[in-house]
C-alpha positions as CSV (number, residue, x, y, z in Angstrom):
1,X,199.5,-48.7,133.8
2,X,203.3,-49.2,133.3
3,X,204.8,-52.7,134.0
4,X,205.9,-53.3,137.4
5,X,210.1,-54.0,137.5
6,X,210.2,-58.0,138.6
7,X,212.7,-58.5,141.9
8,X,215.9,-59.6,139.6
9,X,216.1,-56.7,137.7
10,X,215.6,-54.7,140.7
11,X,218.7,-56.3,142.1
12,X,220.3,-55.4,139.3
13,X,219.1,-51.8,139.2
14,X,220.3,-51.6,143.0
15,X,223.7,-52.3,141.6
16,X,223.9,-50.1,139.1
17,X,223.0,-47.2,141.2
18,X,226.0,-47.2,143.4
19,X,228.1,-44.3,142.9
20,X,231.3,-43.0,144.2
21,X,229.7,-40.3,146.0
22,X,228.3,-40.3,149.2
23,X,225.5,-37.6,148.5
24,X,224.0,-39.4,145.4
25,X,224.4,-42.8,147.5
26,X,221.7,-41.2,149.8
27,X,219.5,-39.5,147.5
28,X,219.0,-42.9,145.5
29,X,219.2,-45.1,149.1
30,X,216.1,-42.5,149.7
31,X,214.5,-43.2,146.6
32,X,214.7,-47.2,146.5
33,X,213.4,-47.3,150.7
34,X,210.2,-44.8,149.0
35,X,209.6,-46.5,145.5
36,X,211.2,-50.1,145.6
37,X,207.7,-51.6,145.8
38,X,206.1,-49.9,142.8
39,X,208.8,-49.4,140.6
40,X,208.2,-49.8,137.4
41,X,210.2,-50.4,133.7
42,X,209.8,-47.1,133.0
43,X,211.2,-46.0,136.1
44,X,213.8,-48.1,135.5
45,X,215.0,-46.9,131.9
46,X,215.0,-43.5,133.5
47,X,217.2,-44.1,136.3
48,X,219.2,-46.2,134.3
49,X,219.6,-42.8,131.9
50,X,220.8,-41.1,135.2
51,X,223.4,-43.8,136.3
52,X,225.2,-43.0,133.1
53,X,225.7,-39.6,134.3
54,X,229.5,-38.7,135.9
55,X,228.9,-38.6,140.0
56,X,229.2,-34.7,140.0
57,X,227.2,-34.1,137.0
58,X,224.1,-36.6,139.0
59,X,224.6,-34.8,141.7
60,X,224.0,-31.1,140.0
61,X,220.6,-32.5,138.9
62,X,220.0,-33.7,142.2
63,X,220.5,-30.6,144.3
64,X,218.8,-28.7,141.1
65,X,221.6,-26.6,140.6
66,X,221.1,-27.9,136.5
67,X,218.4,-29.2,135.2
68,X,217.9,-31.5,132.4
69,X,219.2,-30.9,129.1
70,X,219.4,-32.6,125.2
71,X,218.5,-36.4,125.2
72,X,218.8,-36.6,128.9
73,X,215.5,-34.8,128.8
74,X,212.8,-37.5,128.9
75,X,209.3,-37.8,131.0
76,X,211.0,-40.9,132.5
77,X,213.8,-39.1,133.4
78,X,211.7,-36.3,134.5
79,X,209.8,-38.3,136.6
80,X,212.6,-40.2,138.1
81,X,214.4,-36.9,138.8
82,X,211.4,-35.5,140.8
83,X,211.1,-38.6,143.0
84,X,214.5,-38.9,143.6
85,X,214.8,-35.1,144.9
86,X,211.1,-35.6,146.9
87,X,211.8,-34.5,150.7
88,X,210.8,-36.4,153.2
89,X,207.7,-34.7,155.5
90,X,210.3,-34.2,158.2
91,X,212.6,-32.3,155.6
92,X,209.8,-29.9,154.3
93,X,207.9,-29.7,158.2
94,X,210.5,-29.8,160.5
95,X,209.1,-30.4,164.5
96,X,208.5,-27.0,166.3
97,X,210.7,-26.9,169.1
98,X,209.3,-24.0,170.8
99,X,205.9,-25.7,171.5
């Protein structure tokens, strides 16, 4: 089982994942609210692999309109790129409003 990330460098992961776009603000807003409690190192060094990406170039990965390529192309990038696009059950069922 991987290490779990200790609260300080969790700050500090939090702050290094702002961006200048609104759109990957949210995606990684969605993914801290999901995974903040179980994070772990490995998580970590992925994301951190991410954060070094330009805004636009995060944002291709994160709508999947690229995927990952060269170096970039880790499992724990992988794995933080798959829970960082996971919809949220209300995204994938939305309520049925004819009912």
């Amino acid at each position: 089982m991987d290490t779990l990330l200790d609260d300080r460098s969790k700050s500090k992961l939090r702050w290094r994942c702002r961006r200048g776009l609104l759109e990957n603000d949210l995606f990684i807003e969605r993914f801290f609210q999901r995974h903040e409690e179980t994070l772990t190192v490995r998580q970590a060094e992925g994301l951190q692999l991410l954060m070094d990406l330009a805004d636009n170039d995060l944002l291709d990965l994160l709508l999947a309109r690229r995927e990952l390529q060269g170096e970039l192309d880790t499992a724990e990038v992988r794995d933080v790129l798959a829970q960082l696009r996971e919809k949220s059950r209300a995204e994938t069922n939305p309520p049925n409003r004819n009912a």
